[in-house]
DSSP file (Angstrom, degrees, kcal/mol; ACC not computed):
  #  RESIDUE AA STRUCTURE BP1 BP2  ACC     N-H-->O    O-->H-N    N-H-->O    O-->H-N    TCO  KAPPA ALPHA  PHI   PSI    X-CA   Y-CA   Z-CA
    1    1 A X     >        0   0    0      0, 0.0     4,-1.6     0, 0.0     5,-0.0   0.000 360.0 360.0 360.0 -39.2  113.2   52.8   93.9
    2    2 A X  H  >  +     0   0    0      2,-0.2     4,-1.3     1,-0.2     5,-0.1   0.576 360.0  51.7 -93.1  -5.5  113.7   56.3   93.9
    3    3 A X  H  > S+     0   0    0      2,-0.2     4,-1.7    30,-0.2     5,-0.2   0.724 111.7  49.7 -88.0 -25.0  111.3   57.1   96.6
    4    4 A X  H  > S+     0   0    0      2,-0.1     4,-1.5     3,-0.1    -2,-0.2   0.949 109.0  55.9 -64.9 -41.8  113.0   54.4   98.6
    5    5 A X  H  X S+     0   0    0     -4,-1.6     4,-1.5     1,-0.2    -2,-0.2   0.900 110.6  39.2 -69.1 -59.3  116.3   56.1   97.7
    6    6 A X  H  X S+     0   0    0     -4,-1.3     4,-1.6     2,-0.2     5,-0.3   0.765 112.6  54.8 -60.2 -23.4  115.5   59.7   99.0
    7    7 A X  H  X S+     0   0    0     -4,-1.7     4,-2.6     1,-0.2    -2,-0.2   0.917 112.1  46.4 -67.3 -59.3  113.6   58.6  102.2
    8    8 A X  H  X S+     0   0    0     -4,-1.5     4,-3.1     2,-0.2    -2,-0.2   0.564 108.8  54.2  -9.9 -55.8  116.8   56.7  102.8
    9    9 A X  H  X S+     0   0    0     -4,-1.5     4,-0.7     2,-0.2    -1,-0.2   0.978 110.0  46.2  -1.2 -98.9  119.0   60.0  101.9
   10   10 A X  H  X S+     0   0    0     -4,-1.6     4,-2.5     1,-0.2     5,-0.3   0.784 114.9  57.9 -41.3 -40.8  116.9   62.2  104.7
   11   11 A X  H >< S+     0   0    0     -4,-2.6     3,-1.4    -5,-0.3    -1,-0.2   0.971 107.9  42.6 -56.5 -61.8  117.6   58.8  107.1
   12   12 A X  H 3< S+     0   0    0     -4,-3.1    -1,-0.2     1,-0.3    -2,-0.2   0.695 114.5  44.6 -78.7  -9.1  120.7   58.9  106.9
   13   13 A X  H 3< S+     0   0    0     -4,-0.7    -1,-0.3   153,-0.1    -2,-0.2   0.401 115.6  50.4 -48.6 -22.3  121.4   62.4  107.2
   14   14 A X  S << S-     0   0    0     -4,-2.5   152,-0.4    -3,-1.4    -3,-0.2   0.818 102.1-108.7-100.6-107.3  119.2   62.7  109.8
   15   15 A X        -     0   0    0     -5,-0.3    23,-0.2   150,-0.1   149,-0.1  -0.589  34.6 -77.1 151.2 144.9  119.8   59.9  112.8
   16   16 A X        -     0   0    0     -2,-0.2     2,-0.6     1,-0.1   148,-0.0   0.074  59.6-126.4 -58.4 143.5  118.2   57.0  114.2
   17   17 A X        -     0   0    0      1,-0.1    -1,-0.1     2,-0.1     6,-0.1  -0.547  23.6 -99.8-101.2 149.1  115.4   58.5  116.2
   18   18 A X    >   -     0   0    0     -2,-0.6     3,-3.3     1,-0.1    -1,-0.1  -0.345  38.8 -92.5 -84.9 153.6  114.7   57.8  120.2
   19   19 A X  T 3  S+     0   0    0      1,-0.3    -1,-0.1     3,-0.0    -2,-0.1   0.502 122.3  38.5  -1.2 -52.2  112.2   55.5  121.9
   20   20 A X  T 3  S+     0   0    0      2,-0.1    -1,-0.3     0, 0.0     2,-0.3   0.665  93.0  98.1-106.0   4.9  109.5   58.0  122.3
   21   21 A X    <   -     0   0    0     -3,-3.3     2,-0.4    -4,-0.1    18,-0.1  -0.539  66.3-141.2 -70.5 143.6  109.9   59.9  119.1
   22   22 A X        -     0   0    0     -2,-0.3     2,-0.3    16,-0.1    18,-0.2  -0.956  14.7-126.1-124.6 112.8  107.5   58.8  116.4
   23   23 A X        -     0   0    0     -2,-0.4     2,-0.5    16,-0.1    15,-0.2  -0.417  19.8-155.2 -77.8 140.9  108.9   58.7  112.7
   24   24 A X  E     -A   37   0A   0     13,-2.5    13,-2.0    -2,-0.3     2,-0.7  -0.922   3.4-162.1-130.0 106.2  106.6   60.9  110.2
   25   25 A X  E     -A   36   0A   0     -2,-0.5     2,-1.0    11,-0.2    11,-0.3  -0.812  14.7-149.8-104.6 119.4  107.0   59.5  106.4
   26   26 A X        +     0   0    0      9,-7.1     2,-0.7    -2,-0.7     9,-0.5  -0.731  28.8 160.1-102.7  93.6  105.6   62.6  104.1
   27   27 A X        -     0   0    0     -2,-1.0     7,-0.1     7,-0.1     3,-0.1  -0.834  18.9-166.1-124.3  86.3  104.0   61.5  100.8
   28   28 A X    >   -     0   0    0     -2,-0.7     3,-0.5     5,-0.2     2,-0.1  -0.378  34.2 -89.5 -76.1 177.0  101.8   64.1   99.4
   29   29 A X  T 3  S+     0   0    0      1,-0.2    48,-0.2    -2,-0.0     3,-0.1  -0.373 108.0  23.9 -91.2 142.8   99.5   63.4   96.8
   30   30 A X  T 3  S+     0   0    0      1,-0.3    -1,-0.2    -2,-0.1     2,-0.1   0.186  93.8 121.2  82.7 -39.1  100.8   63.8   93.2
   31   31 A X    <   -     0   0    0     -3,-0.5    -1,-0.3     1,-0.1   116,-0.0  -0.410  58.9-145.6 -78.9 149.3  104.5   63.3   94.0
   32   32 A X  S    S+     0   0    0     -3,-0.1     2,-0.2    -2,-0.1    -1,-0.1   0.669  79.7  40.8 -76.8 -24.6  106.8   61.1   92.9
   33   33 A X        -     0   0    0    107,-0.1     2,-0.4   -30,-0.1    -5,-0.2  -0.686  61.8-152.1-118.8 165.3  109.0   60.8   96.1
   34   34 A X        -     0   0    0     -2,-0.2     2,-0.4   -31,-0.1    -7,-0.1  -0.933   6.7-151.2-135.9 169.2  108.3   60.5   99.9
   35   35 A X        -     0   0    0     -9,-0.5    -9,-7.1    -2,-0.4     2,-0.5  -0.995   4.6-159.4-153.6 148.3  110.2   61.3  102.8
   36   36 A X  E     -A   25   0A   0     -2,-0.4     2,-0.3   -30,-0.3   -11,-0.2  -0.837  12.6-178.1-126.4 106.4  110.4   60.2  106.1
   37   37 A X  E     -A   24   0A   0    -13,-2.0   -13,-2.5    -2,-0.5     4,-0.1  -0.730  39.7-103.8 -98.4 162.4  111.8   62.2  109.2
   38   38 A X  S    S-     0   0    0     -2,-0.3     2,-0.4   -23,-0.2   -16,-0.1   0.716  99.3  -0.5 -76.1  -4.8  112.2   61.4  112.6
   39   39 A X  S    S-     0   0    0    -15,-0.1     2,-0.3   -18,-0.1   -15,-0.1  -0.954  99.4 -68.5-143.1-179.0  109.4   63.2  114.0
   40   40 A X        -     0   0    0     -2,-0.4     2,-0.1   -18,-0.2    -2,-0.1  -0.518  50.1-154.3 -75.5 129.1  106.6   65.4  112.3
   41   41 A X        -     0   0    0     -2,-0.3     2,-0.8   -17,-0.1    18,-0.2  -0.272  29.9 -76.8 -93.2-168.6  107.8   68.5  110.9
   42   42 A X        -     0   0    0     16,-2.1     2,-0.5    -2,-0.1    16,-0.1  -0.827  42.6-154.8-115.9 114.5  106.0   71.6  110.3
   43   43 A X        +     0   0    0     -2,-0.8     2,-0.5    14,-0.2    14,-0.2  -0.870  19.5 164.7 -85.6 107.4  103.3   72.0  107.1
   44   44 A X        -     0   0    0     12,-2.2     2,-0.3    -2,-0.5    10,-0.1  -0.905  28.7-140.2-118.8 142.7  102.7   74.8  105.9
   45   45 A X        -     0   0    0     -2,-0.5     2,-0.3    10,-0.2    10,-0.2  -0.853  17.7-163.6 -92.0 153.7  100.9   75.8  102.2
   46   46 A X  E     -B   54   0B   0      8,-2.2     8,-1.0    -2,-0.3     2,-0.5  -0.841  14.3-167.3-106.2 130.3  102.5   78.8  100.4
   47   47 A X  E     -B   53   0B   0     -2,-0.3     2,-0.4     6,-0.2     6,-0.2  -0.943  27.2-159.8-135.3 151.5  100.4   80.2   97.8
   48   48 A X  E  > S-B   52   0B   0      4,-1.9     4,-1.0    -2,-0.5     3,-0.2  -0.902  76.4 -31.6-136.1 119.3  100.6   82.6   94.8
   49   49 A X  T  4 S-     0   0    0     -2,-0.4    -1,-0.0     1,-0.2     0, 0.0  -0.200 107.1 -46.6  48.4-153.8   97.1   83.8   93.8
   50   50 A X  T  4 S+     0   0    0      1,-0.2    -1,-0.2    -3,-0.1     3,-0.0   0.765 130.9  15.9 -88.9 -28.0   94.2   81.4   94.3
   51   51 A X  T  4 S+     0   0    0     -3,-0.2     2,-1.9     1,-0.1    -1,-0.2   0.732  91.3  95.5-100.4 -24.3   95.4   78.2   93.0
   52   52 A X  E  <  +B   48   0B   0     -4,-1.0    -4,-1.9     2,-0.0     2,-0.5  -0.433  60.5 152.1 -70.1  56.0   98.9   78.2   92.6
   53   53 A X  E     -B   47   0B   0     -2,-1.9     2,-0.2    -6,-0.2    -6,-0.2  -0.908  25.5-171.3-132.8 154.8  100.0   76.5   96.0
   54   54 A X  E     -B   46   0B   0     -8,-1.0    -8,-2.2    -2,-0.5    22,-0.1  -0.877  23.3-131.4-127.0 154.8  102.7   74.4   97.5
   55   55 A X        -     0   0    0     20,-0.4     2,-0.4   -10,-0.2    20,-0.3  -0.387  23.5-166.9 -84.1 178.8  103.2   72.7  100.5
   56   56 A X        -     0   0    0     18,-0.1   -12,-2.2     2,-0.1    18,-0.2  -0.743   5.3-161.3-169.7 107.8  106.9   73.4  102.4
   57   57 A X  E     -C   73   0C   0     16,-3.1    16,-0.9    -2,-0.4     2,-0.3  -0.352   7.5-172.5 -86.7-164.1  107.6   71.3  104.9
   58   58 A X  E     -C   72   0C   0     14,-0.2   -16,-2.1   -16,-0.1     2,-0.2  -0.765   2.2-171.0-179.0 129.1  110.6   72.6  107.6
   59   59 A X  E     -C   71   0C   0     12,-1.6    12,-5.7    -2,-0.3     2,-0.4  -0.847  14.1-177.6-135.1 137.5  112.0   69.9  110.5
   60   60 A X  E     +C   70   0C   0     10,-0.2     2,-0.5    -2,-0.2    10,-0.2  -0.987  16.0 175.3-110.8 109.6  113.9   71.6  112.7
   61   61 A X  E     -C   69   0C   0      8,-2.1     8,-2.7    -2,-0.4     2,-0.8  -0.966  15.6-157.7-156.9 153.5  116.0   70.3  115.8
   62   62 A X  E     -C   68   0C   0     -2,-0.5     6,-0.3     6,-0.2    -2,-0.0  -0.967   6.9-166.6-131.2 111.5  118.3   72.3  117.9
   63   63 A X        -     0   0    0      4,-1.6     5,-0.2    -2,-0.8    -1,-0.2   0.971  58.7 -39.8 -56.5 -77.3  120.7   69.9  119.6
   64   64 A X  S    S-     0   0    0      3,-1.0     2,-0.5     0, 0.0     3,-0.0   0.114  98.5 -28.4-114.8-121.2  122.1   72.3  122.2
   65   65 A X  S    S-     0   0    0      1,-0.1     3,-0.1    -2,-0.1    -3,-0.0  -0.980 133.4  -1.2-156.2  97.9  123.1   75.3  122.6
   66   66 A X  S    S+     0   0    0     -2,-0.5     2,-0.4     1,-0.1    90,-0.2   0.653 111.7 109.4  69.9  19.9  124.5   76.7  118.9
   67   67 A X        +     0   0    0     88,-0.2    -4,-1.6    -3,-0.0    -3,-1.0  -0.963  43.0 115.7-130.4  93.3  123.7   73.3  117.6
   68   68 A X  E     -CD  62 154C   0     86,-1.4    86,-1.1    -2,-0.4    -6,-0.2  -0.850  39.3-122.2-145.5 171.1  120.6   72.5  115.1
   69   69 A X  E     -CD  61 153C   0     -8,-2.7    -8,-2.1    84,-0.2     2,-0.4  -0.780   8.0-159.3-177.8 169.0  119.4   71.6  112.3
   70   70 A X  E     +CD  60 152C   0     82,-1.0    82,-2.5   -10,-0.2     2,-0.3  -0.798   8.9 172.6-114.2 116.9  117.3   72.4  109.2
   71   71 A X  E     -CD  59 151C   0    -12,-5.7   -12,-1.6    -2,-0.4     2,-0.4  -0.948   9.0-170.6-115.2 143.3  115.6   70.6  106.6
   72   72 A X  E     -CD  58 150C   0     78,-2.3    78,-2.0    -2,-0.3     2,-0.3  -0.996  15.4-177.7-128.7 127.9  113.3   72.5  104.0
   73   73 A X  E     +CD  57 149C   0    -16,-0.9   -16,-3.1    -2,-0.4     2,-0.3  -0.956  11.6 163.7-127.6 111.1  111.1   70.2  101.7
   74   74 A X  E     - D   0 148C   0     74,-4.1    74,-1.7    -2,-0.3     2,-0.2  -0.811  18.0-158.7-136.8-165.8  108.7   70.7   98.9
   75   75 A X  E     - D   0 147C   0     -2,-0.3     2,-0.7   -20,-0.3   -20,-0.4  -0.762  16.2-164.5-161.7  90.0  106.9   68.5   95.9
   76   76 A X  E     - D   0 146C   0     70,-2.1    70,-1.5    -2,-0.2     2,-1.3  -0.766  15.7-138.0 -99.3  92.8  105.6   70.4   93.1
   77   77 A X        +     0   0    0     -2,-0.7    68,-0.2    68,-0.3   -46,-0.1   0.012  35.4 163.7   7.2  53.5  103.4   68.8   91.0
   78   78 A X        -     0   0    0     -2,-1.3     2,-0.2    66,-0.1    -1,-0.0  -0.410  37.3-101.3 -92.6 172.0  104.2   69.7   86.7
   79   79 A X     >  -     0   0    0      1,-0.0     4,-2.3    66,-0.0     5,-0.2  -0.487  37.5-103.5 -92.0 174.5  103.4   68.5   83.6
   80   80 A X  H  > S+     0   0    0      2,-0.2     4,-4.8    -2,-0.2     5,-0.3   0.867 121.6  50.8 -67.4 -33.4  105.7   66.4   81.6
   81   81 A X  H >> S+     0   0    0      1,-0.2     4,-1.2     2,-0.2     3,-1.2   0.978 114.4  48.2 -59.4 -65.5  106.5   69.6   79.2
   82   82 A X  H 3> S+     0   0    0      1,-0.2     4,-0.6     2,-0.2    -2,-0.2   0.861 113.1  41.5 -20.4 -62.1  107.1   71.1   82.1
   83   83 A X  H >< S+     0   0    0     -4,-2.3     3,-0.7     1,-0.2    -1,-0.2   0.899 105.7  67.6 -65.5 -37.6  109.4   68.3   83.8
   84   84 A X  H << S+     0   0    0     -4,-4.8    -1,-0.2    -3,-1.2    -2,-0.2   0.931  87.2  63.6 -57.5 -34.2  111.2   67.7   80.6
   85   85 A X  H 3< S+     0   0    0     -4,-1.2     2,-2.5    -5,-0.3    -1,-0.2   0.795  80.5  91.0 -65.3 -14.9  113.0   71.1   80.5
   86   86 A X    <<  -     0   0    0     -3,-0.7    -1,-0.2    -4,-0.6    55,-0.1  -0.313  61.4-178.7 -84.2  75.0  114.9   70.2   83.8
   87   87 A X    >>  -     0   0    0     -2,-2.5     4,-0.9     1,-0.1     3,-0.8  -0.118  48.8-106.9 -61.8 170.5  118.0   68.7   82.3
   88   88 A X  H 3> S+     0   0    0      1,-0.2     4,-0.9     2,-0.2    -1,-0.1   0.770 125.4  56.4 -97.0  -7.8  120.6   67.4   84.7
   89   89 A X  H 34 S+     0   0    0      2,-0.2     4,-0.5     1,-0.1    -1,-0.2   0.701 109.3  40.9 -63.6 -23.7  122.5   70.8   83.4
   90   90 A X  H <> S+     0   0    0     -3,-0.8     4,-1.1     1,-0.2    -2,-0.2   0.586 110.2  66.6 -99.0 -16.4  119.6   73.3   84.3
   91   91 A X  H  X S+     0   0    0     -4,-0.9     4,-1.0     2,-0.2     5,-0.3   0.886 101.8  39.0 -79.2 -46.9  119.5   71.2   87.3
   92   92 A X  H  X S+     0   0    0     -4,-0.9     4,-0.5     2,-0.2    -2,-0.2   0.495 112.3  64.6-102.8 -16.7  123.0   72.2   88.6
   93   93 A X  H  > S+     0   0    0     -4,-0.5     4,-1.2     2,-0.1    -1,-0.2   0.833 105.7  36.5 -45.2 -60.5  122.0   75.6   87.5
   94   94 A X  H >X S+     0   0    0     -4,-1.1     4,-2.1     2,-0.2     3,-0.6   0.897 117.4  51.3 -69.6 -26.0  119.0   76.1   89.9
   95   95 A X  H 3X S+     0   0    0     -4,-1.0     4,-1.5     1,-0.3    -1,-0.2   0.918 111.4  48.2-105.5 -34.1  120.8   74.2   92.9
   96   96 A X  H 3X S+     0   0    0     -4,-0.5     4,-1.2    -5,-0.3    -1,-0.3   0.808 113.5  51.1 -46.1 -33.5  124.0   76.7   92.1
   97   97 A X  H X< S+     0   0    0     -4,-1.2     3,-2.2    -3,-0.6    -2,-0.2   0.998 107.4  50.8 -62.0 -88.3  120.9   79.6   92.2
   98   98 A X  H >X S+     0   0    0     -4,-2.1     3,-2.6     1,-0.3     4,-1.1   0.702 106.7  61.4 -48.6 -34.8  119.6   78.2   95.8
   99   99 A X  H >X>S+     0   0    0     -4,-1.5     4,-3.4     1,-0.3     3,-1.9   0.980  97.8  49.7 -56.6 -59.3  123.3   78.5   97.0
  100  100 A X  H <<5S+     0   0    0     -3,-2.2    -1,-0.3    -4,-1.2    -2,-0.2   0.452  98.9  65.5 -89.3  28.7  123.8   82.1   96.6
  101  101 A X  H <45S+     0   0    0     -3,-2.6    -1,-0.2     3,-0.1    -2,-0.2   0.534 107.7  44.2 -88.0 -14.0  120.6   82.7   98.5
  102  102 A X  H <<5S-     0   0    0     -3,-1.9    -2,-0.2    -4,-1.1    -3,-0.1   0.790 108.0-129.3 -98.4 -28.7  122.7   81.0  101.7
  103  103 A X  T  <5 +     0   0    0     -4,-3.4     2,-0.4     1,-0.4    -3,-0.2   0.717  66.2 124.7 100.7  29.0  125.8   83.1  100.8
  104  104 A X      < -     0   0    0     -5,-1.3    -1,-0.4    22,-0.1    -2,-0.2  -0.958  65.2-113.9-137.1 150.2  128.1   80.0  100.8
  105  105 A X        -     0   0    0     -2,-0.4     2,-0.4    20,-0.3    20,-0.3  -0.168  31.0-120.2 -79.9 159.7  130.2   78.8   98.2
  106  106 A X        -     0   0    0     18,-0.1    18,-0.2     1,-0.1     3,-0.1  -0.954  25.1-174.4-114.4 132.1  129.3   75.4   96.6
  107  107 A X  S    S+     0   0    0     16,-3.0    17,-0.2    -2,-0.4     2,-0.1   0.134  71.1  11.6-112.6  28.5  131.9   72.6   96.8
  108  108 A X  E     +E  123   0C   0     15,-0.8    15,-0.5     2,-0.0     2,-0.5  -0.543  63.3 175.5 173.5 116.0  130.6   69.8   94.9
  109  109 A X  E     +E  122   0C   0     13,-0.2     2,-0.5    -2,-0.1    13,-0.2  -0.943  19.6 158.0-132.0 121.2  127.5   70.1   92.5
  110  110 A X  E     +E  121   0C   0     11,-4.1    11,-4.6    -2,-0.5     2,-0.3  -0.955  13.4 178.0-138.4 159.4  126.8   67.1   90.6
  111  111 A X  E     -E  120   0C   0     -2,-0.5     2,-0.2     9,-0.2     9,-0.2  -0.949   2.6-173.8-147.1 179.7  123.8   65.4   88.6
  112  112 A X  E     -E  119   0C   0      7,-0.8     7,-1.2    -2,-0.3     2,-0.4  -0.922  27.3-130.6-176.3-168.7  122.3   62.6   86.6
  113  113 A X  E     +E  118   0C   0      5,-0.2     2,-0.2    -2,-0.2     5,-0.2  -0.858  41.9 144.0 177.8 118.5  119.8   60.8   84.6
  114  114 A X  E >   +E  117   0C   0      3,-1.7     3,-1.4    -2,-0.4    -2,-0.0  -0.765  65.6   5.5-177.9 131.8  119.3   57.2   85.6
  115  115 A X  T 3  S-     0   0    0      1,-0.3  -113,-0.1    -2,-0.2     3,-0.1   0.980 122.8 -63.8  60.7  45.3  115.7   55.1   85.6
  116  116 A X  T 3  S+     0   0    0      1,-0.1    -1,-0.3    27,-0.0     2,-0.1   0.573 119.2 101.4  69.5  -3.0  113.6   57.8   84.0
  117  117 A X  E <   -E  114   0C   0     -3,-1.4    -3,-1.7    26,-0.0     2,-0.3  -0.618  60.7-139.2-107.6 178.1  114.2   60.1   87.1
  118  118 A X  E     -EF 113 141C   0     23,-1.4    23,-1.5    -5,-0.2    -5,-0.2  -0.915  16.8-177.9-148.3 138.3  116.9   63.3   87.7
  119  119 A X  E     +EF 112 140C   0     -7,-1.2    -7,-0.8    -2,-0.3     2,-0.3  -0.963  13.0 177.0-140.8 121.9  118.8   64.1   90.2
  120  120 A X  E     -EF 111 139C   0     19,-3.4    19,-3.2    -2,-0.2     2,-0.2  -0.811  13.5-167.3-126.3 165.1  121.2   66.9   91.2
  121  121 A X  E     -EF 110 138C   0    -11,-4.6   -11,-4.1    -2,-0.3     2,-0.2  -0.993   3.0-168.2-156.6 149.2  122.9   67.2   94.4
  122  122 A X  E     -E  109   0C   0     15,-2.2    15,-0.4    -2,-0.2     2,-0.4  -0.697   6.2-173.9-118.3 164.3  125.1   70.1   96.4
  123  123 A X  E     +E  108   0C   0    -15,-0.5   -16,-3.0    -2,-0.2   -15,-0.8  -0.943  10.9 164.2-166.6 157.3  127.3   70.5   99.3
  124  124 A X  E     -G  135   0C   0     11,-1.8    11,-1.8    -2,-0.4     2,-0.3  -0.978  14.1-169.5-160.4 148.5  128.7   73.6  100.8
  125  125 A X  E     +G  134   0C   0     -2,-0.3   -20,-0.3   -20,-0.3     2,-0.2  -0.977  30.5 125.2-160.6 157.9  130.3   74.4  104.0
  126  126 A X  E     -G  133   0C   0      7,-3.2     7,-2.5    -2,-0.3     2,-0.3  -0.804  54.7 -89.5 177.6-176.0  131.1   78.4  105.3
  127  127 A X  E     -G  132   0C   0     -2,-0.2     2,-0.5     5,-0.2     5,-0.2  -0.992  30.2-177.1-120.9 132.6  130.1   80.3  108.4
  128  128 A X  E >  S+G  131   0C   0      3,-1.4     3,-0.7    -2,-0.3    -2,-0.0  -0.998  78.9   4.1-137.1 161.4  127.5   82.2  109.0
  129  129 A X  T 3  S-     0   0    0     -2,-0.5    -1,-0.2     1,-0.2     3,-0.1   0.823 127.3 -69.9  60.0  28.5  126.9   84.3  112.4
  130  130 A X  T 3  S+     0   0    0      1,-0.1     2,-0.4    -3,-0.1    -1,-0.2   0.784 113.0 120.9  60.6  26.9  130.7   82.8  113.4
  131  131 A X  E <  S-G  128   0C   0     -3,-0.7    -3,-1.4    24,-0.1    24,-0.2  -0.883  72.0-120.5-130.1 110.7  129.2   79.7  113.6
  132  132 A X  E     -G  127   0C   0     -2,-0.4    23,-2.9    -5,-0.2     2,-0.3   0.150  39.3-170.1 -49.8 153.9  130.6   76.6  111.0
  133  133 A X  E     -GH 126 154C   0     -7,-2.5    -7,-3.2    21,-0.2     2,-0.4  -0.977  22.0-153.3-160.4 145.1  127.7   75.5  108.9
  134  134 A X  E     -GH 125 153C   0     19,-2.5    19,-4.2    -2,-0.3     2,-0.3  -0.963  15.6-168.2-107.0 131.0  127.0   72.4  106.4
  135  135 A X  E     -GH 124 152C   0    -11,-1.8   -11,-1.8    -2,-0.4     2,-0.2  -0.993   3.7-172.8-125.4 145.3  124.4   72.9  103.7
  136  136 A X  E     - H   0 151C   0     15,-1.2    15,-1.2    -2,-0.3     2,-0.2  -0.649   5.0-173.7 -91.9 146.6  122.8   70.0  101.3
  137  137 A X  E     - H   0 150C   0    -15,-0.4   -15,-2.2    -2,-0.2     2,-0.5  -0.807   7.4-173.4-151.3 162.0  120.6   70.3   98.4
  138  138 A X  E     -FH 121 149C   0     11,-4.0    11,-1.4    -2,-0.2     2,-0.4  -0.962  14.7-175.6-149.4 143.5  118.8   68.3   96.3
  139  139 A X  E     +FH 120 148C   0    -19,-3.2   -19,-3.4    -2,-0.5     2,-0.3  -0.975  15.4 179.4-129.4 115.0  116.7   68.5   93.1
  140  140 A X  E     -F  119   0C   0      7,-3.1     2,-0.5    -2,-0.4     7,-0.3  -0.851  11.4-160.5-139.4 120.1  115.0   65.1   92.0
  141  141 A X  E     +F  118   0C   0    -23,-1.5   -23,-1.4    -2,-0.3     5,-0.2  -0.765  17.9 176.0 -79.7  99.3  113.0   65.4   88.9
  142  142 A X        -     0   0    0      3,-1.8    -1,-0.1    -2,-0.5     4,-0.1   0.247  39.8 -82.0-100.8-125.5  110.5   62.6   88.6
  143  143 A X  S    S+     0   0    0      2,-0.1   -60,-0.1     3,-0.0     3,-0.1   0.770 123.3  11.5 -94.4 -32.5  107.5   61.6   86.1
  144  144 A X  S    S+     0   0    0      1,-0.2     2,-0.3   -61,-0.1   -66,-0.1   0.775 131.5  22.2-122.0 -36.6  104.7   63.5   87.2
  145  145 A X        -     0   0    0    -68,-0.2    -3,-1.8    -5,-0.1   -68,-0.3  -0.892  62.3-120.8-146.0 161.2  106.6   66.4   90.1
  146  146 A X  E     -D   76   0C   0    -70,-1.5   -70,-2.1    -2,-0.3     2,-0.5  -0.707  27.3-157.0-103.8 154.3  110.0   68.1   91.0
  147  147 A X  E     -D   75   0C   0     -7,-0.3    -7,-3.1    -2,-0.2     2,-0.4  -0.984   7.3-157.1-146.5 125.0  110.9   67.3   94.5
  148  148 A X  E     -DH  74 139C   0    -74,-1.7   -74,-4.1    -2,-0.5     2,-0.2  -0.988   4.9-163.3-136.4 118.8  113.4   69.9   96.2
  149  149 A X  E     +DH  73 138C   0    -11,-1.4   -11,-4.0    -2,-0.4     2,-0.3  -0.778  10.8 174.0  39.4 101.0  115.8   69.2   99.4
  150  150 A X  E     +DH  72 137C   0    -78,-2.0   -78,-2.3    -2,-0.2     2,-0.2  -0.889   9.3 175.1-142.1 119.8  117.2   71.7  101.2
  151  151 A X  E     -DH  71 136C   0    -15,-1.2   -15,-1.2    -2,-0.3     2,-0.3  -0.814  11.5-174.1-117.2 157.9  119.3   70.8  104.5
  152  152 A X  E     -DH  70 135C   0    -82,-2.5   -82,-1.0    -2,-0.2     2,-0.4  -0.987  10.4-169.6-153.5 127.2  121.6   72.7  107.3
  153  153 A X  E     -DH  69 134C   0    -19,-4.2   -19,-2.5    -2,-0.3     2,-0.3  -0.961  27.0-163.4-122.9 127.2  123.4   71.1  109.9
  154  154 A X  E     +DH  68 133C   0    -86,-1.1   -86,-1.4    -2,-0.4   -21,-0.2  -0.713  33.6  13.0 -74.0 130.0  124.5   74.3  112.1
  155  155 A X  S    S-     0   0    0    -23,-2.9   -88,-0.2    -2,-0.3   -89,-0.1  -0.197  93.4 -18.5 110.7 165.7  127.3   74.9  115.0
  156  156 A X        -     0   0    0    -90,-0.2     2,-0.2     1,-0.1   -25,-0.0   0.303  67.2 -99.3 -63.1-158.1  129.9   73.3  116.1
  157  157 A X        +     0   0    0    -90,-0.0     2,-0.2     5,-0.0    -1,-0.1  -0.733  55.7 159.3-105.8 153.4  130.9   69.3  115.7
  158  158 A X    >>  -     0   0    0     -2,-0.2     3,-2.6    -3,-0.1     4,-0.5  -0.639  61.4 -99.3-178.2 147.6  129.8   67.7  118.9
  159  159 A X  T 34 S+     0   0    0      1,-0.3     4,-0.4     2,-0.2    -2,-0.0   0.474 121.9  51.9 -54.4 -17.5  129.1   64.1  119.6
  160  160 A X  T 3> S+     0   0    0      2,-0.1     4,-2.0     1,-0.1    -1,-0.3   0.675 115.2  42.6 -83.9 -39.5  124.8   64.8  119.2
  161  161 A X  T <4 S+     0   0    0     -3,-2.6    -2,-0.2     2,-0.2     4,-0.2   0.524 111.4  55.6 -91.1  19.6  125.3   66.6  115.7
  162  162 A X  T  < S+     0   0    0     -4,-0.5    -2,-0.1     2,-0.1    -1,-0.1   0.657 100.5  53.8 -93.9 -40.2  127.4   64.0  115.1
  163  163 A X  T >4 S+     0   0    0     -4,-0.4     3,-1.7    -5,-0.3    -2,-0.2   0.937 106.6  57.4 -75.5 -69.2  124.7   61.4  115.9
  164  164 A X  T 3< S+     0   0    0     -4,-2.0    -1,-0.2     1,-0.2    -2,-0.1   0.736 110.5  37.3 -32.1 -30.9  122.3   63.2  113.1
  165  165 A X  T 3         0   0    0      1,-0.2    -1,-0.2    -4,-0.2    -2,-0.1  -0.340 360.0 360.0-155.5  27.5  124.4   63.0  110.0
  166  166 A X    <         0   0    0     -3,-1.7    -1,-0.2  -152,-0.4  -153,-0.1   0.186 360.0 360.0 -72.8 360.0  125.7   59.4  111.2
């Protein structure tokens, strides 16, 4: 249910995708959740020292001319001590953290605890470069891995970013 519930999320934030585009549903191994965007985004692993890596996806799409937008995705893989410690308070901690790396103010941070899973969720809107900007994020804590949502829709409103986040 809850992997149905975040691809679903990402859909609908995102926007139905055209004819020749090919939808790219991203389920790494170990994770609790999937996601599906409307074309393949760009994988890259991160690592710190020889074992310690994660994957981070990034979809990107630039509408027009000042017009994009940005999703950042990962799926880390803990143990249950590990998983427990993220309470839906420490949860609205960290996604309050991720905020003031974007320099914008958070105007609604909420979570909860429902079906054995956690979920916190943000929204913020500011300027940066003179240019209006929406940011999402989302922290969803499952059984086995923490699964972290971070979205931007840049630029002004116009009837194509409009169409994304439809």
């Amino acid at each position: 249910m809850i992997r149905f519930l975040c691809g679903v999320t990402l859909l609908f934030l995102l926007f139905s995708t055209k004819a020749h585009a090919e939808s790219y549903t991203y389920a790494p191994e170990n994770c609790d959740f999937t996601i599906t965007f409307p074309e393949k985004p760009y994988v890259e692993k991160k690592c710190s020292g020889e074992k310690d890596c994660t994957e981070v996806v990034t979809f990107t799409k630039v509408l027009d001319i000042g017009s994009s937008v940005n999703f950042r995705v990962t799926c880390i893989s803990l143990a249950e001590k590990e998983l427990a410690k993220y309470t839906p308070e420490v949860m609205k901690t960290t996604l309050g953290e991720m905020l003031k790396q974007t320099n914008l103010e958070a105007y609604n941070i909420d979570a909860e605890e429902k079906d054995g899973y956690k979920r916190a969720g943000s929204v913020s809107l500011g300027k940066r470069n003179d240019q209006d900007i929406l940011h999402t994020g989302q922290l969803w804590v499952g059984k086995k891995s923490l699964f972290t949502m971070e979205g931007e829709m840049l630029g002004a409103s116009s009837d194509k970013l409009n169409q994304l986040f439809a």
